[in-house]
C-alpha positions as a Markdown table, in Angstrom:
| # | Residue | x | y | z |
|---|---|---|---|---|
| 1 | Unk | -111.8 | -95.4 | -75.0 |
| 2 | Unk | -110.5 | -92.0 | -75.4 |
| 3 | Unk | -108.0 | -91.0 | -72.8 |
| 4 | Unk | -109.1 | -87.9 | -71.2 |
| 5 | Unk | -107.4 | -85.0 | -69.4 |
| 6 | Unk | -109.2 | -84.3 | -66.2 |
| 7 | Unk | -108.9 | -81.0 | -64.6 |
| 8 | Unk | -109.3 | -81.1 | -60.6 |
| 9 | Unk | -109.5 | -77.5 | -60.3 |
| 10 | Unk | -108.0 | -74.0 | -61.0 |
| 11 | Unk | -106.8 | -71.3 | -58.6 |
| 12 | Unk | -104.3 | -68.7 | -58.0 |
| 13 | Unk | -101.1 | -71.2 | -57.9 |
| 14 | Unk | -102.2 | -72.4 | -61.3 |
| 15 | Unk | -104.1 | -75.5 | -63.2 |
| 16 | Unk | -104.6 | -78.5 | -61.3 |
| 17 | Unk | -105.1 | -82.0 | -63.6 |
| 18 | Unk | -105.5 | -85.4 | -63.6 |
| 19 | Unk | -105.0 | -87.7 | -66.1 |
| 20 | Unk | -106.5 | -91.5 | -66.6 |
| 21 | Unk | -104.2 | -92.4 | -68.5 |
| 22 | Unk | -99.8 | -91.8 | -69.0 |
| 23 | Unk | -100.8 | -90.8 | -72.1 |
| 24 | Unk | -100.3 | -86.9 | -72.3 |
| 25 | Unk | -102.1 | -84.0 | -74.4 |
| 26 | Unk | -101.9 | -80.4 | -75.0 |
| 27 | Unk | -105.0 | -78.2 | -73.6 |
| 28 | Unk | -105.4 | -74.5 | -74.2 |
| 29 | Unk | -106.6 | -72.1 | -71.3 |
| 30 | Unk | -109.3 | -69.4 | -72.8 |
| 31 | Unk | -110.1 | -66.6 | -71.0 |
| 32 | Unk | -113.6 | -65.5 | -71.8 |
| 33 | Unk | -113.8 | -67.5 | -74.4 |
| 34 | Unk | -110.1 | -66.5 | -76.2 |
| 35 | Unk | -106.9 | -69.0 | -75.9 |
| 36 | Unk | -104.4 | -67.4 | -73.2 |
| 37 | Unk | -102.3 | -70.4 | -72.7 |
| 38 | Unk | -101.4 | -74.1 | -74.1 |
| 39 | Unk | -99.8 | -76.3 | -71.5 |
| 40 | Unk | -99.0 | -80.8 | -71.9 |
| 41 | Unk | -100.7 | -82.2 | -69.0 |
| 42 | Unk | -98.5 | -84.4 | -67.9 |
| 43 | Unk | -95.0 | -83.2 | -68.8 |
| 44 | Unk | -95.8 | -79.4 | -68.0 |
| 45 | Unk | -97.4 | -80.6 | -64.4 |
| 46 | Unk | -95.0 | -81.1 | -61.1 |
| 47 | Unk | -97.2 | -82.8 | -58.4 |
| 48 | Unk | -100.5 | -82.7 | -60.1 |
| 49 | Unk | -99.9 | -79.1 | -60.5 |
| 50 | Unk | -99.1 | -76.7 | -63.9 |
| 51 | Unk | -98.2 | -73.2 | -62.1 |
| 52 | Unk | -99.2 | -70.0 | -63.8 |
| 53 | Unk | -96.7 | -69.1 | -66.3 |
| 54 | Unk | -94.9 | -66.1 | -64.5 |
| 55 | Unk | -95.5 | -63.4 | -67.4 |
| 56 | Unk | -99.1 | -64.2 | -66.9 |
| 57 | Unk | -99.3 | -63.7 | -63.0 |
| 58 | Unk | -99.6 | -60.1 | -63.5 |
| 59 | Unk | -102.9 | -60.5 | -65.0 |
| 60 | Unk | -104.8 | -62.6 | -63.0 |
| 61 | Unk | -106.4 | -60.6 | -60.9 |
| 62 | Unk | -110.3 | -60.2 | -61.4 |
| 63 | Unk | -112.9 | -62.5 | -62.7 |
| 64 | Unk | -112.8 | -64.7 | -66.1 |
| 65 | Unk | -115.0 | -67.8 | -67.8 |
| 66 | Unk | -112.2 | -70.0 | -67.9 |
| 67 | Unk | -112.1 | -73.4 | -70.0 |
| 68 | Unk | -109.5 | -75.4 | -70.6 |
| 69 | Unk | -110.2 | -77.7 | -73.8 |
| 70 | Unk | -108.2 | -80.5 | -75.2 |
| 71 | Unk | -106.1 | -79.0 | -78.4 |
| 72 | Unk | -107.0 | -81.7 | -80.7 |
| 73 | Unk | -110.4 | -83.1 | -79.8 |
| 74 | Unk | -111.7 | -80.3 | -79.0 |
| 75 | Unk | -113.6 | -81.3 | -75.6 |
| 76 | Unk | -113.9 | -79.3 | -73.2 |
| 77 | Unk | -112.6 | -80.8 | -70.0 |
| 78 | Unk | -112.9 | -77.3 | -67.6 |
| 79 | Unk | -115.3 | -75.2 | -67.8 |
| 80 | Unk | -116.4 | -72.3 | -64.7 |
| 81 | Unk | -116.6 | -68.3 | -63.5 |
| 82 | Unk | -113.5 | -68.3 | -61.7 |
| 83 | Unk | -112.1 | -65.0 | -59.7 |
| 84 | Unk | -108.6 | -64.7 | -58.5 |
| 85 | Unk | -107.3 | -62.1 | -56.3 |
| 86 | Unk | -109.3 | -59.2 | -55.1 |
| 87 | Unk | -109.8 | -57.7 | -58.3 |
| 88 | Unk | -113.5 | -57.1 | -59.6 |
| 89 | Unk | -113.0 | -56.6 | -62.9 |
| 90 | Unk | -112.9 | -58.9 | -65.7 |
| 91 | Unk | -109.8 | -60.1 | -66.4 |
| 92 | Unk | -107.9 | -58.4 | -69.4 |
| 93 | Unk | -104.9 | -60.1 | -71.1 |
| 94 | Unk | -103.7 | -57.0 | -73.0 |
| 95 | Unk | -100.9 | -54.7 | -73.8 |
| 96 | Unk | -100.7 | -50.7 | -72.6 |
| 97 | Unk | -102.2 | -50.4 | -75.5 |
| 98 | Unk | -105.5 | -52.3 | -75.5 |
| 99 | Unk | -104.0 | -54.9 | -78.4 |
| 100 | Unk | -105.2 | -58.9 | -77.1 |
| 101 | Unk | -101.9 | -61.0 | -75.7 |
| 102 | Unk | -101.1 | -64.9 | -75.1 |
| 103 | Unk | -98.6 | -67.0 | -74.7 |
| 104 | Unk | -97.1 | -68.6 | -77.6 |
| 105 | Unk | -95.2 | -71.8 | -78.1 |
| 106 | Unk | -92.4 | -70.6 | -76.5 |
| 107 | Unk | -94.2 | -68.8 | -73.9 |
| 108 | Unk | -93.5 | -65.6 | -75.1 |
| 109 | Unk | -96.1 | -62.9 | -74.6 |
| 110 | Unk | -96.9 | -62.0 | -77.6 |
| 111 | Unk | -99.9 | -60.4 | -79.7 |
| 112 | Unk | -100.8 | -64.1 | -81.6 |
| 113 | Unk | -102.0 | -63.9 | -85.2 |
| 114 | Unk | -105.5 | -64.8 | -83.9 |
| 115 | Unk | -105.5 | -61.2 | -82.4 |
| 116 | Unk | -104.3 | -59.6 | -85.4 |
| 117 | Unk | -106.1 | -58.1 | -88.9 |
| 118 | Unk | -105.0 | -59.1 | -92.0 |
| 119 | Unk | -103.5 | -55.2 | -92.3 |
| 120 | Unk | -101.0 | -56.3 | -90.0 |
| 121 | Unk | -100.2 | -60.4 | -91.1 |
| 122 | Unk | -100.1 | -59.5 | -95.0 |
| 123 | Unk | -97.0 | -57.5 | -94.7 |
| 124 | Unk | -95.7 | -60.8 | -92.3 |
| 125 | Unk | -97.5 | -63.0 | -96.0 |
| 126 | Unk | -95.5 | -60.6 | -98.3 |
| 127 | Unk | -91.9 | -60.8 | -96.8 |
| 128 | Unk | -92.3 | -64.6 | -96.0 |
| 129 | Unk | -92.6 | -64.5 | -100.2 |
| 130 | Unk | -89.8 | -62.2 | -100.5 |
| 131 | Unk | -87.4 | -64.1 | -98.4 |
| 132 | Unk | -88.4 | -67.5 | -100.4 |
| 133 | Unk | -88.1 | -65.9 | -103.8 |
| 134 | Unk | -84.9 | -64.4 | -102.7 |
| 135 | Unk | -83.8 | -68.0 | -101.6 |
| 136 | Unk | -84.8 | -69.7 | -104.5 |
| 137 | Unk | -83.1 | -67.4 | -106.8 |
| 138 | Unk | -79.8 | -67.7 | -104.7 |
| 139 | Unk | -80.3 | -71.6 | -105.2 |
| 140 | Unk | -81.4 | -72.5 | -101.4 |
| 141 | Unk | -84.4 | -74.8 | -101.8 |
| 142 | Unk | -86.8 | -73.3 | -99.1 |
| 143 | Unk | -90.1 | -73.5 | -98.1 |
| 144 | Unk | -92.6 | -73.2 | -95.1 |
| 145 | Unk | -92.4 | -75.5 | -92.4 |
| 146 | Unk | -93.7 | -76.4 | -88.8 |
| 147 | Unk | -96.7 | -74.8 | -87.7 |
| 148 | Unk | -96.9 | -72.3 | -91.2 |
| 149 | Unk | -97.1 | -75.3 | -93.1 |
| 150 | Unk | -99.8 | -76.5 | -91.4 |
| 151 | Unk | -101.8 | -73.4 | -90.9 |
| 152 | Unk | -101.5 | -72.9 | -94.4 |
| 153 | Unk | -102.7 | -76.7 | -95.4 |
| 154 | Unk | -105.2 | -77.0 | -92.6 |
| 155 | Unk | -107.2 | -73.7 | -92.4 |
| 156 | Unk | -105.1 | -71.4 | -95.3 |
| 157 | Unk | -104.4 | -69.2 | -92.8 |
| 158 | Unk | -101.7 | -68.6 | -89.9 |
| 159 | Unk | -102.4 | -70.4 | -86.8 |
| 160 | Unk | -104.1 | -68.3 | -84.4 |
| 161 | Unk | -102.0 | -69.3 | -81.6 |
| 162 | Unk | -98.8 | -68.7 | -83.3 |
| 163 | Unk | -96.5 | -65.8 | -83.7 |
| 164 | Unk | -94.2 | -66.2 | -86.1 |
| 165 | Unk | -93.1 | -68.1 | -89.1 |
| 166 | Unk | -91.4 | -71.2 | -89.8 |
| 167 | Unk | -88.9 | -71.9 | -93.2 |
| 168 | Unk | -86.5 | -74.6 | -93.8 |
| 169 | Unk | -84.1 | -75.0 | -96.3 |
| 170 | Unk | -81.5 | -77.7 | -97.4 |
């Protein structure tokens, strides 16, 4: 059988899970249907509880379809019309300027590349080049790494959860 991740319930002190198993997994958080958040369920959880991170606190206030969703399967383990606070509103995870934000890896707020248009990720594509070419020509063997190296073999893209991009070198 397939361990699971079982979600008790969500409220305003933050996600509260359950797990059949002690083996742990990472879920993502998606407000209205976009990924605010990824959290491990066991190691991220104190007491059956993983808090809010506190740069997100600010925006949860209002109403949201909130699912949390196992990273890797896929399954979706929460899934409900939740409302926190007194606001009416739908909740909106953006900058002063309207642009989508999440959480990234590091649990930076951050616009995430699944946010952005490819106007704004090729110049990201073109100095990621310019830096390896540069490397290569000074003799550093160099190349991408981490999550770019998989975003770029899995789905030829940038992960849309991530931010940034990962080189190594020897």
């Amino acid at each position: 059988m397939v361990d699971q991740v079982r979600i008790e319930s969500v409220d305003a002190a933050g996600v509260h899970v359950g797990v059949d198993t002690t083996a742990d997994a990472v879920v993502d958080v998606l407000f209205d249907g976009r990924r605010i958040w990824s959290f491990w369920a066991l190691r991220d959880a104190t007491d059956g509880l993983v808090e809010w991170p506190s740069m997100l606190k600010r925006f949860i206030d209002g109403t949201t379809g909130l699912s949390v969703v196992e990273h890797v399967s896929g399954t979706v383990v929460f899934d409900e019309e939740v409302t926190f606070g007194s606001g009416t509103a739908r909740i909106s995870v953006v900058d002063s300027e309207g642009r989508p934000l999440a959480l990234d890896k590091s649990n930076r707020i951050t616009t995430t590349f699944d946010t952005r248009d490819p106007a704004h990720t090729r110049p990201l594509l073109d100095s990621t080049e310019a830096v390896l070419s540069a490397l290569h020509d000074a003799g550093v063997a160099a190349f991408p790494a981490y999550g770019t190296l998989l975003g770029a073999v899995r789905e030829q893209d940038f992960i849309g959860h991530d931010s940034d991009v990962d080189l190594e070198g020897g």
